[in-house]
C-alpha positions as CSV (number, residue, x, y, z in Angstrom):
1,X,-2.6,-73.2,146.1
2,X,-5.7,-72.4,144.7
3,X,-7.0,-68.6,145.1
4,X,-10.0,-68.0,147.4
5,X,-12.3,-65.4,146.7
6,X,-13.5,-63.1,149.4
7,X,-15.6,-59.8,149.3
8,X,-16.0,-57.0,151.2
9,X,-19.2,-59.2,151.9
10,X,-17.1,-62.0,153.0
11,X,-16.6,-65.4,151.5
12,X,-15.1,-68.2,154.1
13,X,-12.0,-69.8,152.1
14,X,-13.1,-73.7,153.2
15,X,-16.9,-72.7,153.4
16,X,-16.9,-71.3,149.8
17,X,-19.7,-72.6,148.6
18,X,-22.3,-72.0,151.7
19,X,-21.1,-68.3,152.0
20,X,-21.0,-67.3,148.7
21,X,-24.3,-68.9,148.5
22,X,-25.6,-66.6,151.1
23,X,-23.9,-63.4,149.2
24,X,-25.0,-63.5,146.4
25,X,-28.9,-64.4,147.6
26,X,-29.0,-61.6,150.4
27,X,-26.7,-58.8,149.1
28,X,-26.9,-58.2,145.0
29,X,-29.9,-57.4,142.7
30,X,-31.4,-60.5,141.3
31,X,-30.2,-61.3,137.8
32,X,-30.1,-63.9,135.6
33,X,-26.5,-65.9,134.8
34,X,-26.9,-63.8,131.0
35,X,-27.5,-60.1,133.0
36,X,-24.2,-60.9,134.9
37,X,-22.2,-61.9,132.2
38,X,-23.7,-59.0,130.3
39,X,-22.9,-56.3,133.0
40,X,-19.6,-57.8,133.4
41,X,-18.4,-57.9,129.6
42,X,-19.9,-54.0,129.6
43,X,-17.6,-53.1,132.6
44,X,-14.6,-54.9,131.0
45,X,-14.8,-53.8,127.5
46,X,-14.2,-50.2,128.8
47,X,-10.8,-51.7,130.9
48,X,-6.9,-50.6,129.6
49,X,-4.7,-53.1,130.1
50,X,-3.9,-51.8,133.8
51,X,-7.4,-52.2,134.8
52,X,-7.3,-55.8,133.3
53,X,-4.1,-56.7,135.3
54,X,-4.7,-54.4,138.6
55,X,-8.1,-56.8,138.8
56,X,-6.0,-60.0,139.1
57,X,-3.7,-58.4,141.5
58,X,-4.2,-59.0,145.6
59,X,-2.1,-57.1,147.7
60,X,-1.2,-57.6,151.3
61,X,-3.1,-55.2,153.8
62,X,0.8,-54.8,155.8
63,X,1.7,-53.2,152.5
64,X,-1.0,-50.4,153.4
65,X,-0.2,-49.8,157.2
66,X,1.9,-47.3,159.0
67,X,4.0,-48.6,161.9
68,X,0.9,-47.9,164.7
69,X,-1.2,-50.3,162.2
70,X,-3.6,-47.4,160.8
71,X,-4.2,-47.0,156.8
72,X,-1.5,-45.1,155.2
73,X,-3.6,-43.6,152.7
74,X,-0.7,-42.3,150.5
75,X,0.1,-46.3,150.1
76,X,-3.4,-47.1,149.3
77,X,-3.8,-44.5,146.8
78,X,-0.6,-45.7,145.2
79,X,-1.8,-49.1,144.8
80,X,-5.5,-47.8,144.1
81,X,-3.9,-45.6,141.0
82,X,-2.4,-49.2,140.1
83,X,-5.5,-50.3,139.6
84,X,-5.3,-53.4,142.3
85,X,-8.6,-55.2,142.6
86,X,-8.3,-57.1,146.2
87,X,-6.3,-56.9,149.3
88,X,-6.1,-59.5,152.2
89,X,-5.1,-61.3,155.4
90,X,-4.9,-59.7,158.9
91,X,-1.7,-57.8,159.7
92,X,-1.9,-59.8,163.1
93,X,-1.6,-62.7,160.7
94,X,2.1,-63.9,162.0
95,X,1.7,-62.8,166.0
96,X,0.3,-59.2,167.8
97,X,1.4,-55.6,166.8
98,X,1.9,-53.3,169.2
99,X,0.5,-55.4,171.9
100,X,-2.6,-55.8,169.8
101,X,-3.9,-59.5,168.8
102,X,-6.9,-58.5,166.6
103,X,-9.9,-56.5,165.2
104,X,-13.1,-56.0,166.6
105,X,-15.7,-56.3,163.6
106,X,-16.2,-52.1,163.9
107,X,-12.3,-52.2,163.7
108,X,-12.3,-54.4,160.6
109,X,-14.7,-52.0,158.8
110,X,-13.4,-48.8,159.8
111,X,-10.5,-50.0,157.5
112,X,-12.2,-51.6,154.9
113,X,-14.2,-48.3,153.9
114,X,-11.3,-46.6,154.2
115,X,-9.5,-48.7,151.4
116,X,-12.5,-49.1,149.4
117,X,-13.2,-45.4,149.7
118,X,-9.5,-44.5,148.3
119,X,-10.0,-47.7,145.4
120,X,-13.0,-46.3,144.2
121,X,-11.8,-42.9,143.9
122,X,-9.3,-43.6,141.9
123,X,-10.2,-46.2,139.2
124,X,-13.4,-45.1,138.2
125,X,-15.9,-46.7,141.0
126,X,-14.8,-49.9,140.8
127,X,-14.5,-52.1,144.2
128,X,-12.2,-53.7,145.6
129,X,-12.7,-57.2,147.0
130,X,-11.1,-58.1,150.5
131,X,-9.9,-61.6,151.7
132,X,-9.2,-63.1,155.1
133,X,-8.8,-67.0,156.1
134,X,-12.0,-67.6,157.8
135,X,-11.3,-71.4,158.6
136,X,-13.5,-72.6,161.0
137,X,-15.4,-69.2,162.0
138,X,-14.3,-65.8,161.7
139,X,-10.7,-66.3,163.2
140,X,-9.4,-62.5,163.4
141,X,-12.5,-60.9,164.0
142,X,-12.7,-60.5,168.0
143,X,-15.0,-62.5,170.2
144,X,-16.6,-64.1,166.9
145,X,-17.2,-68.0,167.9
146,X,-14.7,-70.9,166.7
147,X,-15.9,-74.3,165.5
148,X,-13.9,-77.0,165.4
149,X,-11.5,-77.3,162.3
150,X,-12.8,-78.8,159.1
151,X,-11.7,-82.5,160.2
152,X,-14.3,-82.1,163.1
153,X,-17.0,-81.0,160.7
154,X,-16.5,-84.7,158.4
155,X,-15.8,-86.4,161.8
156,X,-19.7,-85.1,163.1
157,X,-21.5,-87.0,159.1
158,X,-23.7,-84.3,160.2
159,X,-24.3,-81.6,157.1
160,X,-26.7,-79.3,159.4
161,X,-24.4,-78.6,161.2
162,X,-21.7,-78.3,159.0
163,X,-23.6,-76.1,156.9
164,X,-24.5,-73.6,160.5
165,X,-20.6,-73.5,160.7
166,X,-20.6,-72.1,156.9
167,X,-23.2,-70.0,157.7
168,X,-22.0,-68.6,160.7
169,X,-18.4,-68.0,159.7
170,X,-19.7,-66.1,156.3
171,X,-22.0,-64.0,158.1
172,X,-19.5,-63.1,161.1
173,X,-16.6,-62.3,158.6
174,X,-19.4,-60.5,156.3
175,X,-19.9,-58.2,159.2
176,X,-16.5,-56.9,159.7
177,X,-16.9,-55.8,156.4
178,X,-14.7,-58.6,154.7
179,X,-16.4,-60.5,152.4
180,X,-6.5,-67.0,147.5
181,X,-2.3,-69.6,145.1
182,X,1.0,-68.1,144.5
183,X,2.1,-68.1,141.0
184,X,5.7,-66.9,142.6
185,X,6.4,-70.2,144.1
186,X,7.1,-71.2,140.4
187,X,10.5,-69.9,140.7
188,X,11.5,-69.7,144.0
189,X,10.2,-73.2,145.7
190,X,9.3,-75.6,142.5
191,X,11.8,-74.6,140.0
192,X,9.5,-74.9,136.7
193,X,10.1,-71.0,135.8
194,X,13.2,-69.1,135.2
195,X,11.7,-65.6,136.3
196,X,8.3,-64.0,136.9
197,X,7.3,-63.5,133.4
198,X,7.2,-67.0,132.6
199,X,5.8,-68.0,135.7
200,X,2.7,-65.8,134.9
201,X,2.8,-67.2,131.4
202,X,2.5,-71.2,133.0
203,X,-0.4,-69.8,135.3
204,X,-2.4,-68.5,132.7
205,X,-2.1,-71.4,129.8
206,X,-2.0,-74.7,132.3
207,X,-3.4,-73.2,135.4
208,X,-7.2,-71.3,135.6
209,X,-5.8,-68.3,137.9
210,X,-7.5,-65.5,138.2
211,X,-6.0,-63.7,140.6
212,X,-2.4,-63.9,142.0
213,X,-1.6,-64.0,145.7
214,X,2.1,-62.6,145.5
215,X,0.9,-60.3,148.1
216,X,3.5,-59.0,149.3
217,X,4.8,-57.5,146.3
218,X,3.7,-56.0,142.8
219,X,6.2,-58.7,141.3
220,X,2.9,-60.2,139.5
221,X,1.2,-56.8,138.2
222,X,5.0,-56.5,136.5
223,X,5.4,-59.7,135.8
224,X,1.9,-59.7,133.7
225,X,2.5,-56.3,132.1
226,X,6.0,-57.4,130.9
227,X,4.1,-60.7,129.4
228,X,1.6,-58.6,127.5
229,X,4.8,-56.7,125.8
230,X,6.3,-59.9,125.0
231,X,3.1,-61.7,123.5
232,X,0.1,-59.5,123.1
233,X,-2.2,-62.5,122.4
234,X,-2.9,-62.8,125.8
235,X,-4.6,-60.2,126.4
236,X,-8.1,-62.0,125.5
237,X,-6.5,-64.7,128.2
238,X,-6.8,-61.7,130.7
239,X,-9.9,-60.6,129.9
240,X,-11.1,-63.5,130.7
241,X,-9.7,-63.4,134.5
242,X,-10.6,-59.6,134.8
243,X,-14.1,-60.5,133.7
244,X,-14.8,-63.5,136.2
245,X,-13.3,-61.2,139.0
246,X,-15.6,-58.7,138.0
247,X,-18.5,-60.8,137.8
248,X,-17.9,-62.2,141.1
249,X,-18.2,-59.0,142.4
250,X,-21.2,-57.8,140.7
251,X,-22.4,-60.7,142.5
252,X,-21.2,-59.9,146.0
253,X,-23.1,-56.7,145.5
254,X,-19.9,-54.4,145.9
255,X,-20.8,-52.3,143.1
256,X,-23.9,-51.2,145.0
257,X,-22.7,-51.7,148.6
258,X,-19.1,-51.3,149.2
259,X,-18.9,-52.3,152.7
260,X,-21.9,-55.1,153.7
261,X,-23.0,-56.8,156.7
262,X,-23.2,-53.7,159.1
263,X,-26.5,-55.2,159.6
264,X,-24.7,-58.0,161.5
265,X,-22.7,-56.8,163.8
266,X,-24.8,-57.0,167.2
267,X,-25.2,-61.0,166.3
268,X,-21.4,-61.8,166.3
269,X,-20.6,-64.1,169.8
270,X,-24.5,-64.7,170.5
271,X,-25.5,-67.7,172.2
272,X,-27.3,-69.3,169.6
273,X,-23.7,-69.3,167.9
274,X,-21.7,-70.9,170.7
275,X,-24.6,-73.9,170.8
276,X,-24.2,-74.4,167.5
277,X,-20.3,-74.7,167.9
278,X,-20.8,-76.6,170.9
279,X,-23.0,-79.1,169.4
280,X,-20.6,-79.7,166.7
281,X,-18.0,-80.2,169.3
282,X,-20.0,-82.7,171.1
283,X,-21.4,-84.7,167.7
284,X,-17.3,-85.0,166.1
285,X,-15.3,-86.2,168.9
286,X,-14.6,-89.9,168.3
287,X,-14.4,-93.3,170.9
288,X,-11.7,-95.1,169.1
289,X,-11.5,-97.7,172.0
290,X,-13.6,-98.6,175.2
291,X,-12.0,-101.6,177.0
292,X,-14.2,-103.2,179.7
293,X,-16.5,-100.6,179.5
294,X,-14.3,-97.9,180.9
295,X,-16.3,-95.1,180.3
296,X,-18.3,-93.0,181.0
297,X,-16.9,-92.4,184.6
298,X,-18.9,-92.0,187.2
299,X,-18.5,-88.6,188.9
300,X,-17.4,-89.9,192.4
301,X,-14.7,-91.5,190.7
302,X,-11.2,-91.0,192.2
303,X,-9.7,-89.1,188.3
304,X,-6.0,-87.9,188.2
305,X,-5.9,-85.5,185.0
306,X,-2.3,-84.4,183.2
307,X,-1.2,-83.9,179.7
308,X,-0.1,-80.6,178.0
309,X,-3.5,-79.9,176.6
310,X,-5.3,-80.6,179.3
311,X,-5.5,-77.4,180.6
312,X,-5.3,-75.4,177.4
313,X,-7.6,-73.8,174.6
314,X,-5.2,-72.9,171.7
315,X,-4.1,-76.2,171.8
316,X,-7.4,-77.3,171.0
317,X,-8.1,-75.4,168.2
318,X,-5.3,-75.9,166.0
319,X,-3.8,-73.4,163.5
320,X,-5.8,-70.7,161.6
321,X,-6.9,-69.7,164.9
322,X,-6.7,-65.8,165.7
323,X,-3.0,-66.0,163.9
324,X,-1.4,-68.5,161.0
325,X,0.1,-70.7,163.6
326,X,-2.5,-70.5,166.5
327,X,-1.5,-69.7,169.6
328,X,-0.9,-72.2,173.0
329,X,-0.1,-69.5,175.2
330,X,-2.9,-67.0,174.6
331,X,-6.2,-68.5,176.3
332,X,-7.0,-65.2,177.3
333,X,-8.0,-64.5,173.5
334,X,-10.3,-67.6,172.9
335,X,-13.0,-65.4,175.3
336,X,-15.7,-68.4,174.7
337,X,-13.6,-71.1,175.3
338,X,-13.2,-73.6,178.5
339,X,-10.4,-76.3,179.2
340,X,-10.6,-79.8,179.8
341,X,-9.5,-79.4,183.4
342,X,-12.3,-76.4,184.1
343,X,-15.1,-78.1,183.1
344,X,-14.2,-81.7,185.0
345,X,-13.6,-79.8,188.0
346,X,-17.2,-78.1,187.4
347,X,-18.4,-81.5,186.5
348,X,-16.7,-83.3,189.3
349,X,-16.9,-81.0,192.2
350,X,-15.3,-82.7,194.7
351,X,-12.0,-83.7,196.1
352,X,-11.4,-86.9,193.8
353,X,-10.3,-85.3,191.1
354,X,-6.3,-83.8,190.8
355,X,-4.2,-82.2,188.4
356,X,-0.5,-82.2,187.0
357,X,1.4,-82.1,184.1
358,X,4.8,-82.0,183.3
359,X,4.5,-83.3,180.3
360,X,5.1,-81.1,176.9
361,X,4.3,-81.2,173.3
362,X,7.8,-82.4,172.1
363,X,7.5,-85.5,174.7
364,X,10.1,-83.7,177.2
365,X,9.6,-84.0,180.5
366,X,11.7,-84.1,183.7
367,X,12.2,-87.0,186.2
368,X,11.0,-84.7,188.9
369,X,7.7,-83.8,187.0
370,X,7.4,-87.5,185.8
371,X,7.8,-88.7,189.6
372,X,4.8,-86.4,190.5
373,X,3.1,-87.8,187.9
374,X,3.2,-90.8,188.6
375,X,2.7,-90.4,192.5
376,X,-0.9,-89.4,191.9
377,X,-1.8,-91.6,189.1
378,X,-1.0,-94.4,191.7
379,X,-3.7,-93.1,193.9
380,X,-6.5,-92.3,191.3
381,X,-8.3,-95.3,189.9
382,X,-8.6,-93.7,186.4
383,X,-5.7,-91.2,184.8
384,X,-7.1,-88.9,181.7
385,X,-3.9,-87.9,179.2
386,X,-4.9,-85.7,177.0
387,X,-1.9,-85.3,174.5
388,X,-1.7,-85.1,171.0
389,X,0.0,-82.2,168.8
390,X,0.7,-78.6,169.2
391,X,-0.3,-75.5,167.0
392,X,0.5,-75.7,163.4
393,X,-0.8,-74.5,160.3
394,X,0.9,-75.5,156.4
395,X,4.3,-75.9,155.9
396,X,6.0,-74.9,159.3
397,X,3.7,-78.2,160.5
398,X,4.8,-80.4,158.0
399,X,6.6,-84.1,159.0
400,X,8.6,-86.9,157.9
401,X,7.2,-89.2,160.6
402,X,3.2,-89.3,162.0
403,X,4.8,-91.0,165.0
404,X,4.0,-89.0,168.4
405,X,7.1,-88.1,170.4
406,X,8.4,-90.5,171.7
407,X,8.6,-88.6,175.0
408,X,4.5,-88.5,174.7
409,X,4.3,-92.4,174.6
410,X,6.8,-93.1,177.4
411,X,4.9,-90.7,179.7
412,X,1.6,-92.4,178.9
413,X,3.2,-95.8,179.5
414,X,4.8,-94.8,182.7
415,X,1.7,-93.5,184.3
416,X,-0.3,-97.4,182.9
417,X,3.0,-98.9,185.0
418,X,1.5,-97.5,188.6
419,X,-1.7,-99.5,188.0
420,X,-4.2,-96.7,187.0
421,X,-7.0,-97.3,184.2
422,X,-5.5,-94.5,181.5
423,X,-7.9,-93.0,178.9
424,X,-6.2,-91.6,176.5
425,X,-7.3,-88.4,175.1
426,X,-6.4,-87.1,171.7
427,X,-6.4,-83.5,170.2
428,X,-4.7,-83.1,167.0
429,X,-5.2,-82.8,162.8
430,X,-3.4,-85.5,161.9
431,X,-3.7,-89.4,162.9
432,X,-0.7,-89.5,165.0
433,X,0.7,-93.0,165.2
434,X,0.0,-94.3,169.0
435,X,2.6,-97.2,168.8
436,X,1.5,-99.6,171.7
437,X,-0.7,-97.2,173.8
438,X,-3.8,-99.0,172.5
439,X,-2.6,-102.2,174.1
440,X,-1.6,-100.7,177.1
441,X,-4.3,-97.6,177.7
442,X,-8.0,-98.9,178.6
443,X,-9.5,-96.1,176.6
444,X,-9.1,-93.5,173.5
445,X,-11.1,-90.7,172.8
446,X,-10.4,-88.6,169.5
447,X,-11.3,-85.0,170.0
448,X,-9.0,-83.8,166.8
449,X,-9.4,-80.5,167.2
450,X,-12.8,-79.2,168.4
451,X,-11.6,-76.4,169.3
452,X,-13.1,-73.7,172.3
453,X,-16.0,-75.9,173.3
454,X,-13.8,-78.8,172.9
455,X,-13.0,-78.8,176.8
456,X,-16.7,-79.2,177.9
457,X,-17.7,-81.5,174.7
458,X,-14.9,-83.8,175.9
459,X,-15.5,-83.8,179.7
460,X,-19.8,-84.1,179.2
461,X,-18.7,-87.6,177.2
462,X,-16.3,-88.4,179.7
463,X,-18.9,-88.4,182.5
464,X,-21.7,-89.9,180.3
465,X,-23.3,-86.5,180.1
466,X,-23.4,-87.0,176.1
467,X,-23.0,-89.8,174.3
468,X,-20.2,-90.0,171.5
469,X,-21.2,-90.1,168.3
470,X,-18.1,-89.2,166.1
471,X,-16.8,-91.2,163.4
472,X,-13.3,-91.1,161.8
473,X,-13.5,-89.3,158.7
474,X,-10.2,-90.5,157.5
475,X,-8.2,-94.0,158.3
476,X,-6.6,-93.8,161.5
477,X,-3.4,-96.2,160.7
478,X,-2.3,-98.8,163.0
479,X,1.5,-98.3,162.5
480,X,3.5,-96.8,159.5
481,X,3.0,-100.0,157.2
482,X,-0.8,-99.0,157.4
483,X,-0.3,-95.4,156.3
484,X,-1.6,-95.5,152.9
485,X,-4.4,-97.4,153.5
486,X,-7.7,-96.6,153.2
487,X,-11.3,-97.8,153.8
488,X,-13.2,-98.2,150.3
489,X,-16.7,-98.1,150.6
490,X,-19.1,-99.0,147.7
491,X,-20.0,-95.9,145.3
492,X,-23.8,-96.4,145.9
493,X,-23.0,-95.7,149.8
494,X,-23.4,-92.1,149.2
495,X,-22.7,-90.3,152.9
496,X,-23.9,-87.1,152.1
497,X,-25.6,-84.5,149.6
498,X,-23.8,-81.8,149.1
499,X,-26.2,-78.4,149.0
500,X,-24.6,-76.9,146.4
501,X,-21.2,-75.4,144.8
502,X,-20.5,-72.5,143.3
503,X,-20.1,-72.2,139.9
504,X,-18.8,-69.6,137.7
505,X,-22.7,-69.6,136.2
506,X,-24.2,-69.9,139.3
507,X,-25.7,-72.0,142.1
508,X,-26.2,-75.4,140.9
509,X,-27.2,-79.2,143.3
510,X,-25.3,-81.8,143.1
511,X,-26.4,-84.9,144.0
């Protein structure tokens, strides 16, 4: 994995660029690329070798909390006297404490200053930097508003709003006072280094690490002083890291302001932000197949809805979303968010339109539930299944087979067997295969995962309220023969220009 760097002004790990962009124009004095380097290479040359190693070091914030989740400020101290330069995550990061899901944004900074205040006591003024997974918005800071994931974003060919969703997601993480790859897995999950040492030693000579993720330990910090005692010459190697991280900071504007983005607070959840989400939601869902003209439906139009996400948010949004694994059983969080089966009956209104599932993510499903199913699909002219995949974020989501559950596809073709029109509707990361659904179903609609506007994004195109305009960003293979292929399009058909990356040196276009 490849470290992301956030601040205490915060830096969105998959909107890098955009965020960072904004940082380092709004928050820190205006220098040139030499100043930086210069104020840098001043600040380092004064560094022992602790300094130099505690900069590359990022420790987990549940390593600083007491058991009621307030900062133990004997741990911080401990680490601050270590010299650590960055801490991160959320310690609701793997499911709630104490009943608790997450931080409001005042939460958030309460205990960032109160790390940063302890860090800067102890090592001579010198900030920490702070790091969260902001995937597609700020995802732990309460009621902040969730775009789609990053798939939705490429499905949308729409860089405005792509670039709001950067924007947005840097300045709401920004204002909770937030502003990365883990060398460990060297030994313990690939193999390629007998203990921690070496594995250090392969980071920094075929790797460009600057700092190390082992979070949840001081197993790097150790493992890096015990390489400097074997082989002294890289310590210039280490310079080098301690002298980006601070430069990256100098940047952010942490040497001058600590804690930023108080100024944002009161914008955090405002309407202007759920349009733009909702926007997205509307421009990246995707028509994959409209047989006889199926839709849009009209709104008098006698509409059985079932499926598992039908009538759920989480499900919708994916992983990354207010924990590592999302949650589909925690609507009540997603405070901006509306199902599928809420807005249709808003849309609908009228006593055509019923609901039932029985169906779940794994394709189980009882005879009973099936039965019920199917008894009101035979008396609606068109039947909405909206299936797909459940929560999942990295390697717990990870599959052998893009096949759907079988279960999924036999419930589909059961409800086609009582006559109804079926649309199909889709929410999920990956292009599950669909087997022969497509030849059976009289529509598909792709929402991937759009996340809490999803529901009314997907019901207004439905209904004709909005015409799709989504396209797949990725092939969507036919069957597993098709899996590696891909579409090839010329190298003059540029799609896009990017606005800019960052750059050790700076801002710089790309064209």
């Amino acid at each position: 994995m490849t470290s992301r760097l956030l601040g205490a002004a915060i830096i969105d790990k998959t909107v890098l660029c955009t965020a960072l962009g904004v940082a380092v124009q709004q928050g820190a004095p205006l220098v040139s690329a030499d100043q930086w380097d210069e104020r840098a290479d001043a600040i380092v040359a004064t560094f022992t070798d602790d300094d130099i190693i505690g900069q590359m070091t990022q420790i987990d914030i549940n390593q600083l909390l007491t058991e009621d989740n307030k900062v133990d400020d004997d741990k911080v101290r401990a680490y601050a006297k270590m010299r650590v330069g960055s801490y991160l995550t959320s310690p609701f990061n793997n499911g709630p404490v104490n009943g608790t899901y997450m931080w409001t944004a005042d939460e958030w900074r309460e205990v960032i200053t109160r790390i940063q205040e302890i860090t800067m006591e102890e090592n001579g003024d010198h900030p920490m930097v702070y790091g969260v997974d902001s995937v597609h918005g700020a995802i732990f800071v309460k009621d902040a508003v969730l775009f789609g994931q990053q798939i939705n974003g490429g499905a949308s060919f729409n860089p405005d709003l792509v670039y709001e969703q950067g924007r947005i997601t840097g300045r709401d993480t920004e204002a909770s006072g937030v502003p990365w790859a883990e060398i460990k897995q060297l030994t313990d999950f690939h193999r390629t280094a007998r203990n921690e040492t070496e594995a250090t030693r392969i980071s920094l000579t075929r790797a460009s690490v600057d700092m190390s993720m082992v979070a949840q330990d001081t197993s790097f910090y150790n493992g890096t002083k015990a390489l400097l005692e074997q082989s002294p010459q890289f310590r210039e190697r280490l310079k080098e890291s301690a002298r980006r991280v601070v430069k990256m900071k100098l940047q952010l504007g942490l040497y001058e302001t600590p804690v930023r983005g108080e100024e944002n607070l009161a914008l955090i959840g405002n309407d202007d932000d759920i349009s733009a989400a909702l926007e997205l939601a509307r421009e990246s869902i995707v028509l994959l197949q409209n047989n006889d003209s199926t839709l849009p439906l009209k709104e008098d139009a006698s509409v059985f809805l079932t499926g598992f996400t039908a009538d759920n948010i989480g499900r919708m949004c994916g992983g990354w979303t207010i924990a590592w694994q999302g949650y589909s059983d925690q609507d009540h969080l997603l405070t901006k968010g509306i199902t599928v089966k809420s807005i249709m009956e808003t849309l609908v209104g009228n006593d055509s339109f019923s609901f039932f599932n029985g169906l779940h993510p794994n394709g189980s499903y009882t005879e009973a539930d099936l039965a019920t199913a199917k008894e009101l699909a035979s008396k609606a002219e068109y039947t909405i299944a909206v299936i797909g995949e459940d929560t999942y974020a990295e390697k717990p989501g990870d599959i052998d087979d893009l096949a759907l559950p079988a279960g999924q596809i036999e419930y589909v073709k059961e409800l086609v067997s009582t006559g109804t029109k079926v649309i199909l509707v889709l929410f999920e990361d990956r292009p599950r295969l669909l087997g022969d659904l497509p030849e059976t179903v009289h529509a598909v609609v792709n929402g991937l995962l759009t996340c809490e506007l999803g529901g009314q994004a997907m019901a207004e195109i439905i209904y004709g309220k909005v015409n799709p305009s989504g396209r797949m960003p990725i092939t969507y293979p036919k069957d597993q023969a098709n899996i590696q292929m891909t579409y090839n399009h010329p190298v003059t058909s540029m799609l896009l220009e990017l606005r800019s990356v960052w750059q050790h040196s700076g801002l710089v276009k790309v064209k």
